[in-house]
mmCIF file as Biopython writes it, N, C-alpha, C and O atoms, coordinates in Angstrom:
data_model
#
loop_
_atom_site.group_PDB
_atom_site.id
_atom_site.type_symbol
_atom_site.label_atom_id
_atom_site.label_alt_id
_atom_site.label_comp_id
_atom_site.label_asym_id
_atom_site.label_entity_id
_atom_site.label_seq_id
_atom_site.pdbx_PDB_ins_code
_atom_site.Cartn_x
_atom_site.Cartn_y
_atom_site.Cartn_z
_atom_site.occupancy
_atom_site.B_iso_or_equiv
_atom_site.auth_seq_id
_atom_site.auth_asym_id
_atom_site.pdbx_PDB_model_num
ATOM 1   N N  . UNK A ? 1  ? 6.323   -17.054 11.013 1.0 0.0 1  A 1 
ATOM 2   C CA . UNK A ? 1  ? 7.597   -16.596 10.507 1.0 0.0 1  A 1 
ATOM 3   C C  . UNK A ? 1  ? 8.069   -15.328 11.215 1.0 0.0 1  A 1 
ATOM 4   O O  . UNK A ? 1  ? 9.263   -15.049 11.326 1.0 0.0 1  A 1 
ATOM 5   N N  . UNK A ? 2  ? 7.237   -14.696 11.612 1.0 0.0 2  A 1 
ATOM 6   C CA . UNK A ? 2  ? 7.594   -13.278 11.956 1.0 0.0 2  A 1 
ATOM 7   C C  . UNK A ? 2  ? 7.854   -13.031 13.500 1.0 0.0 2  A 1 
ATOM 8   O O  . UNK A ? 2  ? 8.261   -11.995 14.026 1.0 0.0 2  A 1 
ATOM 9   N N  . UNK A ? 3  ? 7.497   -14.321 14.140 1.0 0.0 3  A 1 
ATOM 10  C CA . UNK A ? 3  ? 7.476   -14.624 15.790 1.0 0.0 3  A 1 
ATOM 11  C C  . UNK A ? 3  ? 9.102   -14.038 16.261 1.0 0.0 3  A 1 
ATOM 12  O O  . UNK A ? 3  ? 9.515   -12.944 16.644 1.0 0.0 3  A 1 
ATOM 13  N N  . UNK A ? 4  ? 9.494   -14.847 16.110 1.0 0.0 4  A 1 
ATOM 14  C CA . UNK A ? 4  ? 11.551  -14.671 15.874 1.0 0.0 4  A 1 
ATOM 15  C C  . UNK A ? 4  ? 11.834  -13.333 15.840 1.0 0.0 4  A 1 
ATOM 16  O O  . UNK A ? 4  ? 12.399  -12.601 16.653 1.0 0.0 4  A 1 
ATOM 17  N N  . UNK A ? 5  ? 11.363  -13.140 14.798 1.0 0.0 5  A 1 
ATOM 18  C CA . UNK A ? 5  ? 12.190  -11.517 14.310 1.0 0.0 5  A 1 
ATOM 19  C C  . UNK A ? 5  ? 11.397  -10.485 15.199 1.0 0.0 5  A 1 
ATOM 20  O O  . UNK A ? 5  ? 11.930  -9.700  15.983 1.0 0.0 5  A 1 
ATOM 21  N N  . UNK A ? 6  ? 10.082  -10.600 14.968 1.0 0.0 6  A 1 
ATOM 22  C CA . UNK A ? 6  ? 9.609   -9.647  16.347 1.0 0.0 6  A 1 
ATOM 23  C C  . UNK A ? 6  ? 9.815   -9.431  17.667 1.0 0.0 6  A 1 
ATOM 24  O O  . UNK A ? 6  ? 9.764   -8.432  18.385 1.0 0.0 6  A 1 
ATOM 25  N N  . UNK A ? 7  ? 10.156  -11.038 17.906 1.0 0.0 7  A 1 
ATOM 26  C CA . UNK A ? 7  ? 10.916  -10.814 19.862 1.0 0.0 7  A 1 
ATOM 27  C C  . UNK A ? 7  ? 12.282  -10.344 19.711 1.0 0.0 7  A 1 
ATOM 28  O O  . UNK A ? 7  ? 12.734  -9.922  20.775 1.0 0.0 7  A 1 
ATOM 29  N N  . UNK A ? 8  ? 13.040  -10.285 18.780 1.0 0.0 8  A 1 
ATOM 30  C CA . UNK A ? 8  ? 14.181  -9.800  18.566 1.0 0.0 8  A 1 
ATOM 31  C C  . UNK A ? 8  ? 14.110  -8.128  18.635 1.0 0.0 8  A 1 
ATOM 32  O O  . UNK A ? 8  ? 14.732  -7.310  19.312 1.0 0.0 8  A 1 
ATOM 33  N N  . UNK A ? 9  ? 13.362  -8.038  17.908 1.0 0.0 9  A 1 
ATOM 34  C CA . UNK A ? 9  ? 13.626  -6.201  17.028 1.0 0.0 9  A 1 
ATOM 35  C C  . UNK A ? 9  ? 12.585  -5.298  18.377 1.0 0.0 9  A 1 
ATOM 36  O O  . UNK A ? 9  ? 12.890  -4.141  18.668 1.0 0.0 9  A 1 
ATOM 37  N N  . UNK A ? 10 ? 11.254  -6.089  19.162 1.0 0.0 10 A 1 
ATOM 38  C CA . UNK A ? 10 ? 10.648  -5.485  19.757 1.0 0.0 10 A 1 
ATOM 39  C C  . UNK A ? 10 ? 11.243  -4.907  20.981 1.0 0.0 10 A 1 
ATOM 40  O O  . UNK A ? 10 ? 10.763  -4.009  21.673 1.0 0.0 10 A 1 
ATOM 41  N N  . UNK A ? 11 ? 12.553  -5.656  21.181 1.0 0.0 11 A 1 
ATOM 42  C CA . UNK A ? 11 ? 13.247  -4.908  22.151 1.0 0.0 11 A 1 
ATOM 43  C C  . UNK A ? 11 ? 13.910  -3.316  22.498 1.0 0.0 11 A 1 
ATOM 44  O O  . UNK A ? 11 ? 14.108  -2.578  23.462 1.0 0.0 11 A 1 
ATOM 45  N N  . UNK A ? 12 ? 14.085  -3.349  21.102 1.0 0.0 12 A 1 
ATOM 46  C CA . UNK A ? 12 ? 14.196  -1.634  20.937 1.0 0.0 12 A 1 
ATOM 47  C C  . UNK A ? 12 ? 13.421  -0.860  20.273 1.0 0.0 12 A 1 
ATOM 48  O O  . UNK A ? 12 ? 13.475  0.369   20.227 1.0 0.0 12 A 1 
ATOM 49  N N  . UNK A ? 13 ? 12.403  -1.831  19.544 1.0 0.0 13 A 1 
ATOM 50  C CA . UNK A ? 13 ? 11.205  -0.749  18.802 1.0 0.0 13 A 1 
ATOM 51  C C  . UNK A ? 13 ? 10.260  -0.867  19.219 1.0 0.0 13 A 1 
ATOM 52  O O  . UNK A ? 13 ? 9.947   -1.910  19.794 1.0 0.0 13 A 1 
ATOM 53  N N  . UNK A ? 14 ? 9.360   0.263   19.074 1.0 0.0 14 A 1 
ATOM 54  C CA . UNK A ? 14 ? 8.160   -0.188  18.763 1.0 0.0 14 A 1 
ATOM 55  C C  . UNK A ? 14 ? 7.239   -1.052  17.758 1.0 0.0 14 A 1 
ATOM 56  O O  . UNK A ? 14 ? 6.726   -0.224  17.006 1.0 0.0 14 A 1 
ATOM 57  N N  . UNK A ? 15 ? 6.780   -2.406  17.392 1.0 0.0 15 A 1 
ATOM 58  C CA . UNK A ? 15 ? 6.405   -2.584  16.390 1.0 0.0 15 A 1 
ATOM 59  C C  . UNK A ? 15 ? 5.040   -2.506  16.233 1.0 0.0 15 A 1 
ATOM 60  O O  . UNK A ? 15 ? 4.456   -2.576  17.315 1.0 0.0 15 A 1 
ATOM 61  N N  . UNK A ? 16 ? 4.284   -2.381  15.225 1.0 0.0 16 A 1 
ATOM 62  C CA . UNK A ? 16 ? 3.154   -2.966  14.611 1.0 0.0 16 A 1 
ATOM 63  C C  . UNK A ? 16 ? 3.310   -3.794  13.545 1.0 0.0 16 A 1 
ATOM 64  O O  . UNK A ? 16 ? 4.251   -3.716  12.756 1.0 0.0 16 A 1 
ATOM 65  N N  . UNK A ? 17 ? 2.341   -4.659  13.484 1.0 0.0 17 A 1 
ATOM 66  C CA . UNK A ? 17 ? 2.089   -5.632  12.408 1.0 0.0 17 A 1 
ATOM 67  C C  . UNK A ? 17 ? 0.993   -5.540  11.887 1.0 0.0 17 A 1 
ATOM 68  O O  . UNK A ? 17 ? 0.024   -6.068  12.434 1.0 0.0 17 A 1 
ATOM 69  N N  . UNK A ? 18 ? 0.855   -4.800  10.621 1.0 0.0 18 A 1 
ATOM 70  C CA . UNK A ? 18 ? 0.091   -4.473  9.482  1.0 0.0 18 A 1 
ATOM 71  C C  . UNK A ? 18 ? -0.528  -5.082  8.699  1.0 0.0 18 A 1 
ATOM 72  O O  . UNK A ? 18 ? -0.080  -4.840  7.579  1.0 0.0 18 A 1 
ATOM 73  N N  . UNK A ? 19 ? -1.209  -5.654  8.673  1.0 0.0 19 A 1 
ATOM 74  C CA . UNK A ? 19 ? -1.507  -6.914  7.305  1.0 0.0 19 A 1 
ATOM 75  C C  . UNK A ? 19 ? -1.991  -6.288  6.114  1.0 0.0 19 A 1 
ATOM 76  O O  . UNK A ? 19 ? -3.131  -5.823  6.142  1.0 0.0 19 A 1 
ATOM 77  N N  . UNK A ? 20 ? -1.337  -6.207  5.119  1.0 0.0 20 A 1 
ATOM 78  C CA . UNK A ? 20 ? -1.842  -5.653  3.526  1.0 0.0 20 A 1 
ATOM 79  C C  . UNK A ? 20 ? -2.743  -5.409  3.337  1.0 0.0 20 A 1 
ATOM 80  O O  . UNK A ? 20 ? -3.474  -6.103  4.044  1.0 0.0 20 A 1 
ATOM 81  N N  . UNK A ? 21 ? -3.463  -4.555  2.552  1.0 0.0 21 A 1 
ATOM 82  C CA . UNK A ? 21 ? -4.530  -4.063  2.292  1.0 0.0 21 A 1 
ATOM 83  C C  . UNK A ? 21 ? -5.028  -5.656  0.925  1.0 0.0 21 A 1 
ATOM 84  O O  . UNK A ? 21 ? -6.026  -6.277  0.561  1.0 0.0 21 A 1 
ATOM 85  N N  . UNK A ? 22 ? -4.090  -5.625  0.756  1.0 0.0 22 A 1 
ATOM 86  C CA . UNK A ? 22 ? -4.570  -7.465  -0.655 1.0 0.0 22 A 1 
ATOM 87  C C  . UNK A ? 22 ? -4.602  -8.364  0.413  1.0 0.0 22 A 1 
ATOM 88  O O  . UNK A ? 22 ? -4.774  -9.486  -0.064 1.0 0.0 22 A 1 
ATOM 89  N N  . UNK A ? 23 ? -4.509  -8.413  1.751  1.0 0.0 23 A 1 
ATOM 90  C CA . UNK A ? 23 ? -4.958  -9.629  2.313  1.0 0.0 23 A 1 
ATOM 91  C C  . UNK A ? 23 ? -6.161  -9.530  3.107  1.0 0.0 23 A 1 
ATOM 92  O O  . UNK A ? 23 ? -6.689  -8.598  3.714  1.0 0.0 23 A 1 
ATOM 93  N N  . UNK A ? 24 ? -6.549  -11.174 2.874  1.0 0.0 24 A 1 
ATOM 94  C CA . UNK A ? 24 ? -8.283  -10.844 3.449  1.0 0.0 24 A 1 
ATOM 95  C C  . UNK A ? 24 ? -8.109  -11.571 4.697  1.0 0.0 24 A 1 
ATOM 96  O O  . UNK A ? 24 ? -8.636  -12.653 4.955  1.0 0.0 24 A 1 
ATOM 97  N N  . UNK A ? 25 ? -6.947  -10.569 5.836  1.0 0.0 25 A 1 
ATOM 98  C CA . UNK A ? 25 ? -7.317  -11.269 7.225  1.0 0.0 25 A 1 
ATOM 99  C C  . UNK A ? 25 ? -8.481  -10.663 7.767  1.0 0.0 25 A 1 
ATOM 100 O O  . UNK A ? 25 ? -9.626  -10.756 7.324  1.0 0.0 25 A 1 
ATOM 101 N N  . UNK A ? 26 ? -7.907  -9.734  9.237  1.0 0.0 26 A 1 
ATOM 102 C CA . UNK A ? 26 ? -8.953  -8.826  9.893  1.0 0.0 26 A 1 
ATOM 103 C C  . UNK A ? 26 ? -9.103  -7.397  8.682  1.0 0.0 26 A 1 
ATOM 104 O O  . UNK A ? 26 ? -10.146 -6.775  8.480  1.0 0.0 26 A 1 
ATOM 105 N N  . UNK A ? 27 ? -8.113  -7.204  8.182  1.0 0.0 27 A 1 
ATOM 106 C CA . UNK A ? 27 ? -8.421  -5.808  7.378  1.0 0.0 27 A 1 
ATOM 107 C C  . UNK A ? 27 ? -9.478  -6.018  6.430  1.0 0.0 27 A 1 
ATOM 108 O O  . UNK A ? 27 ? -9.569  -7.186  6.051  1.0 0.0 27 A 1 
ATOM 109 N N  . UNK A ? 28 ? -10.347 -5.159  5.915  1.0 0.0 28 A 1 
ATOM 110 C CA . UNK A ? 28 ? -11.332 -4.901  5.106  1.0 0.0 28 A 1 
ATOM 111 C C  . UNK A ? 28 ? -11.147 -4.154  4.367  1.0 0.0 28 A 1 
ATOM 112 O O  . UNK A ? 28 ? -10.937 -3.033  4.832  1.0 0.0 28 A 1 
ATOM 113 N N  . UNK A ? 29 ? -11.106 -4.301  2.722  1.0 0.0 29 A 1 
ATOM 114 C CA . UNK A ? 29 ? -10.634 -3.124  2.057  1.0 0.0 29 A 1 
ATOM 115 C C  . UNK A ? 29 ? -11.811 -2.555  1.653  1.0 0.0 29 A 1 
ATOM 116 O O  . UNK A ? 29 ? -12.769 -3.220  1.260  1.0 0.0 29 A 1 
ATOM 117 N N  . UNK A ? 30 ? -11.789 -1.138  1.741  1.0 0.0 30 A 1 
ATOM 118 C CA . UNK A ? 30 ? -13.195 -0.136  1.569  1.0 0.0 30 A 1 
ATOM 119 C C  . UNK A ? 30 ? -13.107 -0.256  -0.058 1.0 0.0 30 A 1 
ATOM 120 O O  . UNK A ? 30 ? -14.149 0.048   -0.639 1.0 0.0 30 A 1 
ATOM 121 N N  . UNK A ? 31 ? -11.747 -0.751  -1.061 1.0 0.0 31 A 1 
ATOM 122 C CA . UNK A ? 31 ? -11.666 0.104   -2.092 1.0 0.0 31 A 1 
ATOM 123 C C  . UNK A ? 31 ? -10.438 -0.790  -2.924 1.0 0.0 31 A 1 
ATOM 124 O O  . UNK A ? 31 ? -9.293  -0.452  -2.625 1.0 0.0 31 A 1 
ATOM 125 N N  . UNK A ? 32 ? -10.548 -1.682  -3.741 1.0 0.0 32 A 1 
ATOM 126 C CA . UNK A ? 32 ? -9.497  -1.718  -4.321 1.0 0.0 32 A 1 
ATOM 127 C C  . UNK A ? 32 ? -8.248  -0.987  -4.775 1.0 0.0 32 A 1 
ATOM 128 O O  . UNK A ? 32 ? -8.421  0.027   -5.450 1.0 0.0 32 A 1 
ATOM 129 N N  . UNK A ? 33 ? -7.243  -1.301  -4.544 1.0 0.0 33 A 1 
ATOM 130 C CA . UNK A ? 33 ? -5.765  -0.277  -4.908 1.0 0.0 33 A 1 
ATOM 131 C C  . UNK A ? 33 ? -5.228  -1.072  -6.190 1.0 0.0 33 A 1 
ATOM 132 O O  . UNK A ? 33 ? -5.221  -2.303  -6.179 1.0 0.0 33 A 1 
ATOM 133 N N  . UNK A ? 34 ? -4.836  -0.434  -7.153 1.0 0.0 34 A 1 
ATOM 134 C CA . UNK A ? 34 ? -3.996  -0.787  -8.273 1.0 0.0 34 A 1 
ATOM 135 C C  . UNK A ? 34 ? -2.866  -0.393  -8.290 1.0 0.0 34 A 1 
ATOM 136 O O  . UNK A ? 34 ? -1.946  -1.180  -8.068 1.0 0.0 34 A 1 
ATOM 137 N N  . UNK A ? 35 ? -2.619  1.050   -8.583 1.0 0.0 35 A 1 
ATOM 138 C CA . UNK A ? 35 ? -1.175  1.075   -8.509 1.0 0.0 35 A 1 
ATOM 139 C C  . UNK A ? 35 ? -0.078  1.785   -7.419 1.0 0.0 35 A 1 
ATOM 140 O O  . UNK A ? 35 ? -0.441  2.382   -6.406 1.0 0.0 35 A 1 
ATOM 141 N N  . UNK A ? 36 ? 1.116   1.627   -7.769 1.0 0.0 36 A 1 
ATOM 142 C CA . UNK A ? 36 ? 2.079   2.124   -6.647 1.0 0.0 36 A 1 
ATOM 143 C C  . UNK A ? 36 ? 1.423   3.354   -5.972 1.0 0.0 36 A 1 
ATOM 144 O O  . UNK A ? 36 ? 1.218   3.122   -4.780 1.0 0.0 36 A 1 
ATOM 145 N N  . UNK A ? 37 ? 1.134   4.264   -6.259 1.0 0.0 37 A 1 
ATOM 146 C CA . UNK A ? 37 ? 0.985   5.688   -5.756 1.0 0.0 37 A 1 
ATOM 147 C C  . UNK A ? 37 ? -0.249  5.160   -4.627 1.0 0.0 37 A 1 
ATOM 148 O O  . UNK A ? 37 ? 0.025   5.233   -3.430 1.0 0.0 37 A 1 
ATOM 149 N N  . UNK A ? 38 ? -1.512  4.668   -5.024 1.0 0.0 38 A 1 
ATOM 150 C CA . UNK A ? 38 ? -2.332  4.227   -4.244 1.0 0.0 38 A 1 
ATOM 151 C C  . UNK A ? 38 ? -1.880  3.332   -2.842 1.0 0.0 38 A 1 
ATOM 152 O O  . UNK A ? 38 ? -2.485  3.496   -1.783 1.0 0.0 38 A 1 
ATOM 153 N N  . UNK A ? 39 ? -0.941  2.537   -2.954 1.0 0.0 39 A 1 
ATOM 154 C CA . UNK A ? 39 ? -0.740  1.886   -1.784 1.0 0.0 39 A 1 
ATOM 155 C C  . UNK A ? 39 ? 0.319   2.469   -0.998 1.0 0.0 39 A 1 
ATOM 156 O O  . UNK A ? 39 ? 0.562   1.774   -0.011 1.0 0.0 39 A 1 
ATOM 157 N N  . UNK A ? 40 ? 1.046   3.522   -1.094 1.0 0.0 40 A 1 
ATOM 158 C CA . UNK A ? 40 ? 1.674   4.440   -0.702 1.0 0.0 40 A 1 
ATOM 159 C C  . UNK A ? 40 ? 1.118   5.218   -0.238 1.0 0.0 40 A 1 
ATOM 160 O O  . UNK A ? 40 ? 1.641   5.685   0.773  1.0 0.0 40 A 1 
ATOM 161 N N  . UNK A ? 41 ? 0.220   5.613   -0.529 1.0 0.0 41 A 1 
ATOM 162 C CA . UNK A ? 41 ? -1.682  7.073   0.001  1.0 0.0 41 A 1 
ATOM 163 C C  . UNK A ? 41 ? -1.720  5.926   1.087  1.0 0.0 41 A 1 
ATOM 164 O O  . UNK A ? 41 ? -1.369  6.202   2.235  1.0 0.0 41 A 1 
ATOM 165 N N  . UNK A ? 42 ? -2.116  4.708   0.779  1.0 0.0 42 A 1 
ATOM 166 C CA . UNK A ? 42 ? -3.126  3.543   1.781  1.0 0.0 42 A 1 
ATOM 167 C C  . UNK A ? 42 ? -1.947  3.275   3.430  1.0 0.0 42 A 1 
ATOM 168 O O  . UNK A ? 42 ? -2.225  2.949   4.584  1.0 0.0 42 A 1 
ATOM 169 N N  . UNK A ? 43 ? -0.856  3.559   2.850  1.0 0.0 43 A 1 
ATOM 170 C CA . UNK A ? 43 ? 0.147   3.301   4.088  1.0 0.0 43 A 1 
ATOM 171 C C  . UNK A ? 43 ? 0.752   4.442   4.669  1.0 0.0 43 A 1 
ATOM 172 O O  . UNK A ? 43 ? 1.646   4.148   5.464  1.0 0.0 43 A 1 
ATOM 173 N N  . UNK A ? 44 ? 0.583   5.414   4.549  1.0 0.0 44 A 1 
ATOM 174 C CA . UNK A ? 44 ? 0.900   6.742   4.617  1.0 0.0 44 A 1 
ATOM 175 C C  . UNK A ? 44 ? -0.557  7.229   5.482  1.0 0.0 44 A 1 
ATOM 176 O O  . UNK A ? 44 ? -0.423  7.899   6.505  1.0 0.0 44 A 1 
ATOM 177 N N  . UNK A ? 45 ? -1.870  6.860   5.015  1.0 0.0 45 A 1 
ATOM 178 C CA . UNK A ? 45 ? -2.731  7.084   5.777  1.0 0.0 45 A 1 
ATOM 179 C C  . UNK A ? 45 ? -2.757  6.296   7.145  1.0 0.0 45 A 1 
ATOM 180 O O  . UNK A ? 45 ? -3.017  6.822   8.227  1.0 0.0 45 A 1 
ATOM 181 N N  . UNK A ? 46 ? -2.352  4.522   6.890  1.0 0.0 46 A 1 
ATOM 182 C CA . UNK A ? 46 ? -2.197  4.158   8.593  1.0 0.0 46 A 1 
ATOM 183 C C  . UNK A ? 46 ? -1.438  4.764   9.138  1.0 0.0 46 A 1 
ATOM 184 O O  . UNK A ? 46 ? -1.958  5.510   9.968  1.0 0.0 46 A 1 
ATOM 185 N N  . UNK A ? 47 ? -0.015  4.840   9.060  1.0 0.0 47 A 1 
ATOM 186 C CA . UNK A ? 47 ? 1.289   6.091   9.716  1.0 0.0 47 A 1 
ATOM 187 C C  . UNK A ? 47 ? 0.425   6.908   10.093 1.0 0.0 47 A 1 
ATOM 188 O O  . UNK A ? 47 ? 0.168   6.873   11.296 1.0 0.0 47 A 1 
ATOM 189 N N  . UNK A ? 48 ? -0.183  7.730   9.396  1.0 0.0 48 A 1 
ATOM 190 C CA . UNK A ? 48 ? -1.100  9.254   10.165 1.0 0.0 48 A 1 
ATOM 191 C C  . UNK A ? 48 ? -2.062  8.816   11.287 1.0 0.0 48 A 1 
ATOM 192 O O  . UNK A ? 48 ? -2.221  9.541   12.269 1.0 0.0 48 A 1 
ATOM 193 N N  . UNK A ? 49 ? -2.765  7.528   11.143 1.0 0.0 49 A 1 
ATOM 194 C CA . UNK A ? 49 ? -3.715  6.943   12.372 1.0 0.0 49 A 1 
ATOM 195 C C  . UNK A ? 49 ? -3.207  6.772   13.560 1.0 0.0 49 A 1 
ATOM 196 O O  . UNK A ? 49 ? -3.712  7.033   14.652 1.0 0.0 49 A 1 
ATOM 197 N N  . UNK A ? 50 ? -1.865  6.180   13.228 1.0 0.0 50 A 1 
ATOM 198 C CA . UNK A ? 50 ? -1.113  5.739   14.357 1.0 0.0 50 A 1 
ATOM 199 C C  . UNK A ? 50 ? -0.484  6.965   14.888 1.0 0.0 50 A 1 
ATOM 200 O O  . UNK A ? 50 ? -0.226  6.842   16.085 1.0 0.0 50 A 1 
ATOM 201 N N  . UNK A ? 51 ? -0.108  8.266   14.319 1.0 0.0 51 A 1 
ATOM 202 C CA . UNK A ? 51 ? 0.439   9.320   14.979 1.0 0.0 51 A 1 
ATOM 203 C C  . UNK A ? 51 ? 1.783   8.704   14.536 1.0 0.0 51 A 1 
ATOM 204 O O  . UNK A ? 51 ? 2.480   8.357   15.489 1.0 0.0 51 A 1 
ATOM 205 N N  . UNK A ? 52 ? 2.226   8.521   13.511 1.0 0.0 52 A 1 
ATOM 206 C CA . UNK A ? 52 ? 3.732   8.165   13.597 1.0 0.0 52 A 1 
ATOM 207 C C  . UNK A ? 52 ? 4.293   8.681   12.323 1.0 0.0 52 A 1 
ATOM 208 O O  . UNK A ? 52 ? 4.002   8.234   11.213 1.0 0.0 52 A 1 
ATOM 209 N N  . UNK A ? 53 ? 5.346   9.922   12.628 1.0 0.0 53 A 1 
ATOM 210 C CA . UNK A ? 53 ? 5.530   10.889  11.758 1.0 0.0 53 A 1 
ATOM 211 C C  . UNK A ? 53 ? 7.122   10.105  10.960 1.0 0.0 53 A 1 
ATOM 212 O O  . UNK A ? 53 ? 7.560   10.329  9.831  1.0 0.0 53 A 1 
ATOM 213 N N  . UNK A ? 54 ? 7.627   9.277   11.906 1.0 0.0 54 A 1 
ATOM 214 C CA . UNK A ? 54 ? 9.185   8.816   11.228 1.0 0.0 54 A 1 
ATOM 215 C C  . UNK A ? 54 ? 9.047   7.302   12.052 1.0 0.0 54 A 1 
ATOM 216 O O  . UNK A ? 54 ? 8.997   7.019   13.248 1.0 0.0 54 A 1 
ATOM 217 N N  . UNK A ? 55 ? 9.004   6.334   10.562 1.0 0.0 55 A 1 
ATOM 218 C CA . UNK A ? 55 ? 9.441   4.953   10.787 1.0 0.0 55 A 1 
ATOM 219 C C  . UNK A ? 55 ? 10.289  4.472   10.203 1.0 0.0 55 A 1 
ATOM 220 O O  . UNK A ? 55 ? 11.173  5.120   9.644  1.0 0.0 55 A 1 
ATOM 221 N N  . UNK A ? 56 ? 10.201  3.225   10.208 1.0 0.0 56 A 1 
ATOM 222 C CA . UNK A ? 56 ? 11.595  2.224   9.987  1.0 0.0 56 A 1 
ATOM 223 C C  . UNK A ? 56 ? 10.501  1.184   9.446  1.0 0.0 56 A 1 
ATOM 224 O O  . UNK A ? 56 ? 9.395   1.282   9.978  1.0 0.0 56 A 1 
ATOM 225 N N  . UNK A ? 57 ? 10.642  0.313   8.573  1.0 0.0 57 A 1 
ATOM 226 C CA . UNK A ? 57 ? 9.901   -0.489  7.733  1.0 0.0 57 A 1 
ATOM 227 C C  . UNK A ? 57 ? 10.357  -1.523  7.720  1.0 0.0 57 A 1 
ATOM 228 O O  . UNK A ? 57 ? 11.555  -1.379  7.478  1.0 0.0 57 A 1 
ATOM 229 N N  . UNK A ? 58 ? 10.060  -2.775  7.867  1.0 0.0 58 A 1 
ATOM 230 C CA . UNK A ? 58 ? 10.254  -4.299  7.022  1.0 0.0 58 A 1 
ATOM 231 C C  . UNK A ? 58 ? 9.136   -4.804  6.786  1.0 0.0 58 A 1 
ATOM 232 O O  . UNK A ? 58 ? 8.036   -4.584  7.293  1.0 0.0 58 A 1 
ATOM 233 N N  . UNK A ? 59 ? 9.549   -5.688  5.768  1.0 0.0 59 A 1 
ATOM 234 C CA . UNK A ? 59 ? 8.608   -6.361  5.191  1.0 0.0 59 A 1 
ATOM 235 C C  . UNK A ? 59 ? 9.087   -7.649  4.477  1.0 0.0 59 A 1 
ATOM 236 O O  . UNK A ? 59 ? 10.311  -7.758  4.397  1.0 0.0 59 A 1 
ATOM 237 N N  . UNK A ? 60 ? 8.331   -8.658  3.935  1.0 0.0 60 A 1 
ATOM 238 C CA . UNK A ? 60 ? 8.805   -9.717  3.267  1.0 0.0 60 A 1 
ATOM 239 C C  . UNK A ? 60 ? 8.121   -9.934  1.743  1.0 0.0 60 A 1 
ATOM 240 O O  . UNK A ? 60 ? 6.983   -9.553  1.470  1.0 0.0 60 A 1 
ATOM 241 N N  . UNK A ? 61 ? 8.790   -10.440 1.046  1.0 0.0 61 A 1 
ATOM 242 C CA . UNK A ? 61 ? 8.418   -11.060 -0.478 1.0 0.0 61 A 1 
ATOM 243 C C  . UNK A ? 61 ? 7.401   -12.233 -0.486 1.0 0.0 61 A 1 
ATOM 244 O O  . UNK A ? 61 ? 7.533   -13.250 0.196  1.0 0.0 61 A 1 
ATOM 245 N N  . UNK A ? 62 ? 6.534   -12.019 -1.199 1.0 0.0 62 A 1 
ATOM 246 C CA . UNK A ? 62 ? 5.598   -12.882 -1.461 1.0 0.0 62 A 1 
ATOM 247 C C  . UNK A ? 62 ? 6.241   -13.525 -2.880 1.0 0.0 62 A 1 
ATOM 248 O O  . UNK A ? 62 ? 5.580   -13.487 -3.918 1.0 0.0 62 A 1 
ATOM 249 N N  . UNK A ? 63 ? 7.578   -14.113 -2.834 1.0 0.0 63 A 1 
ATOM 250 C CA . UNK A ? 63 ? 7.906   -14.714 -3.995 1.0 0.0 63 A 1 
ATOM 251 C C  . UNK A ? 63 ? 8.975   -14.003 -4.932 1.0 0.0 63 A 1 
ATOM 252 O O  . UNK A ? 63 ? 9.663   -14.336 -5.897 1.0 0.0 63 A 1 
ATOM 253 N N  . UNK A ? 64 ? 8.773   -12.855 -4.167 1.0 0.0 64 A 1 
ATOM 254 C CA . UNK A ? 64 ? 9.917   -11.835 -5.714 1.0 0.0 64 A 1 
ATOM 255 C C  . UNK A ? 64 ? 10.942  -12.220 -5.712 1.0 0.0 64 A 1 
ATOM 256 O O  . UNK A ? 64 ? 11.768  -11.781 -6.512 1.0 0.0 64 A 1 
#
């Protein structure tokens, strides 16, 4: 799904593709997250890994 929109948008951005901390691809979660504030800490800490002080975000609905 995301093939499309990434050759599109990668032309002027930089992207990464993140996979959720609730999904069990390559990521490993050290730690279950429950609520909002926690997965905000959890994505706020990759931003700091990556050195990236100001982004731009998308994302998609799992149904909402």
């Amino acid at each position: 799904m995301w093939g499309p929109i990434i050759a599109a948008i990668s032309s002027s951005y930089r992207c990464y593709c993140i996979d959720t901390i609730t999904e069990a691809n390559k990521s490993v979660a050290t730690k279950r997250l429950y609520s909002v504030s926690e997965h905000v800490d959890w994505l706020q800490q990759i931003l700091a890994a990556l050195g990236l002080s100001k982004t731009r975000v998308i994302g998609m609905s799992y149904g909402g």
